[in-house]
N, C-alpha and C positions, 0 to 999 in steps of 0.2 A: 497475625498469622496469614500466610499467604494460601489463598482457595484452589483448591484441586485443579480448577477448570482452568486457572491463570497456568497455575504449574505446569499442566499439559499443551495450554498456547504457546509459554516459551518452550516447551520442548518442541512444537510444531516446527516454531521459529530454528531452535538450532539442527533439525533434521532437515529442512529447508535447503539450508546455506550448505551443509554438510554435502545433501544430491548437488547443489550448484559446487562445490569445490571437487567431486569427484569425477563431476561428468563435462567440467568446464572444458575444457580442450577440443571436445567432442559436439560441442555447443554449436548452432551460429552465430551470427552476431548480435540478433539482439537476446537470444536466451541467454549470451554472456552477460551483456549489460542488468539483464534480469536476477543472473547468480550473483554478481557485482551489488546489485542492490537490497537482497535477503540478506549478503552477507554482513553488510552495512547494517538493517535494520537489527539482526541480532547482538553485534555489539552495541549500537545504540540502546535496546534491550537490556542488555548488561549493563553499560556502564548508570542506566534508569535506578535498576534496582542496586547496584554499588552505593550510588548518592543516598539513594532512601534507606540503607540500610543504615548508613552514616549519619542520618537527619538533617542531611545537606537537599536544599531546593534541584530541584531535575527540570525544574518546567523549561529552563533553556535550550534541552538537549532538543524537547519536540519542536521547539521554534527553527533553530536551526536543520535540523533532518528535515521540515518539511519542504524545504527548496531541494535539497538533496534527493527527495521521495520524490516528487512529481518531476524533479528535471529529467531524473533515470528512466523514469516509467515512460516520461517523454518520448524520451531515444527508444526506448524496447518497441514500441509504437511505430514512431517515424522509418526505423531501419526494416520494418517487419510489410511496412504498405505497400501496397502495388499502383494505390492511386493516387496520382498528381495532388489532385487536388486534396484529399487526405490528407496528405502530409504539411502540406502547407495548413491546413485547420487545423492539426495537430501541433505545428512551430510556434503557429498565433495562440494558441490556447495557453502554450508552454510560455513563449513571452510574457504573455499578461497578466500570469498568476508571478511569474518575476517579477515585472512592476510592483505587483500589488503585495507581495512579501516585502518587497524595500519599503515601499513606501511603510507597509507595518512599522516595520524594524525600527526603524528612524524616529519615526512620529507617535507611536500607540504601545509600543510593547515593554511590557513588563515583565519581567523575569522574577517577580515573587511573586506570581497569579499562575495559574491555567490559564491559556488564550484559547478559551472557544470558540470564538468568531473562526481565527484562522485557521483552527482544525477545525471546522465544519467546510471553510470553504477550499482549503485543501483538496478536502475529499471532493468535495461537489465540482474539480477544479477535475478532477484522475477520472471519477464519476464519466462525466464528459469524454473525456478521451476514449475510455475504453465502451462505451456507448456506440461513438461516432465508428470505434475498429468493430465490433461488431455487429454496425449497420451495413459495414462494405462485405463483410466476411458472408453474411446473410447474401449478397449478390456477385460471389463466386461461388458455380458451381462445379470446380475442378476438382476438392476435394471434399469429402464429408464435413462438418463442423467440428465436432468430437475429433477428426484425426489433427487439427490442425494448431500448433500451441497457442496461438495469441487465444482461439477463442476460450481454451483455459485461464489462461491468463488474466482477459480482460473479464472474465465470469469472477473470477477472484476477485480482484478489482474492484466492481461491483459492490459483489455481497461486503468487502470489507470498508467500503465506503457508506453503503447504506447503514448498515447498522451501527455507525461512529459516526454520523452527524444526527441520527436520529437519539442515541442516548446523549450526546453532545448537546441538542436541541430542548432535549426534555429534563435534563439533568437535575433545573432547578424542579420544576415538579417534580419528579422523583422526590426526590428530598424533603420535600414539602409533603410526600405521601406517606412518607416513613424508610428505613432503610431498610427492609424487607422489600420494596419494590428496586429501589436503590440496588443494591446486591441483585437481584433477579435480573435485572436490565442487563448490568454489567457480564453477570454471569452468559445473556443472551447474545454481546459482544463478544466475548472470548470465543462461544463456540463459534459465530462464525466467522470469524479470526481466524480458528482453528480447519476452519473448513476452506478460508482462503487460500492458508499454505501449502493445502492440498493438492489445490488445483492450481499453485505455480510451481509445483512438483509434477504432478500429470504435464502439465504443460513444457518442463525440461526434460521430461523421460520420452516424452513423443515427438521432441524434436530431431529434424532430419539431421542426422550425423554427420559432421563434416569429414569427408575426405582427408587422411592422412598421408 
């Protein structure tokens, strides 16, 4: 039986994609790429639990989306910066977590396991990015923070990054402590999962409107 709290992330997840598919036209460029890439995660999403429902292995679906995750978030980033040099620490960030996905893929990945390594260092890979845009953002002061999407954006980012490599990290403790911490961790993932897709909704609803 699947836990209340899950049930409400993927609904997080398809209200998400839902504001990106209504308000895409209206987008700039990189809040497209942002709608572009919810909307991806929610079928990945689905077709997650299709497999599990079927008793079919899913762990490949996350190996492959996480090049997909981090190259998009990439671009939402790169198209959004104002600083040179930004952007280029942002390309480099994005390149090297692509090596480090091949080189995975090729040499270490299993598709009848979880690969915790690479989702932990996925995120700690996005982690980085949206950090570095939110160091620049801290030194413009043309507009407030709060009005401006990336800082939603990469605040999501964040929180969904932190809390999936930290229950990622501790996973086997957990386990070892019983599934009552197990469940509680997870549960502490969903909500702010749930509070990520918030704020890259905030983030598409207070983006500057493109001219028609």
């Amino acid at each position: 039986m699947i836990p209340v709290v899950a049930d409400i992330f993927v609904g997080s997840q398809v209200v998400s994609a839902f504001v990106g598919v209504r308000k895409y036209r209206t987008l700039d460029k990189s809040m497209k790429v942002l709608a572009i890439l919810l909307i991806l995660a929610c079928i990945q999403t689905g077709l997650e639990l299709a497999w599990a429902l079927r008793s079919k292995t899913n762990y490949f679906l996350s190996d492959y989306f996480r090049i997909v995750e981090v190259s998009l978030l990439c671009i939402v980033f790169v198209t959004s910066s104002r600083l040179k040099g930004n952007r280029r620490s942002l390309i480099v960030l994005g390149c090297v977590f692509a090596v480090v996905w091949a080189a995975n893929l090729i040499f270490f990945d299993d598709t009848n396991r979880m690969n915790s390594l690479m989702g932990m260092v996925s995120r700690a890979f996005m982690m980085a990015m949206a950090a570095l845009v939110l160091w620049s953002q801290l030194r413009d002061e043309r507009l407030p923070m709060t009005e401006q999407p990336l800082f939603w954006v990469a605040s999501g980012v964040i929180l969904y990054a932190v809390s999936t490599i930290a229950i990622l990290g501790l996973s086997n403790t957990l386990i070892q402590l019983g599934r009552p911490y197990f469940y509680v961790a997870w549960h502490i993932n969903w909500i702010m999962s749930i509070v990520a897709n918030i704020f890259y909704v905030k983030g598409m609803l207070c983006s500057v409107p493109v001219p028609k």
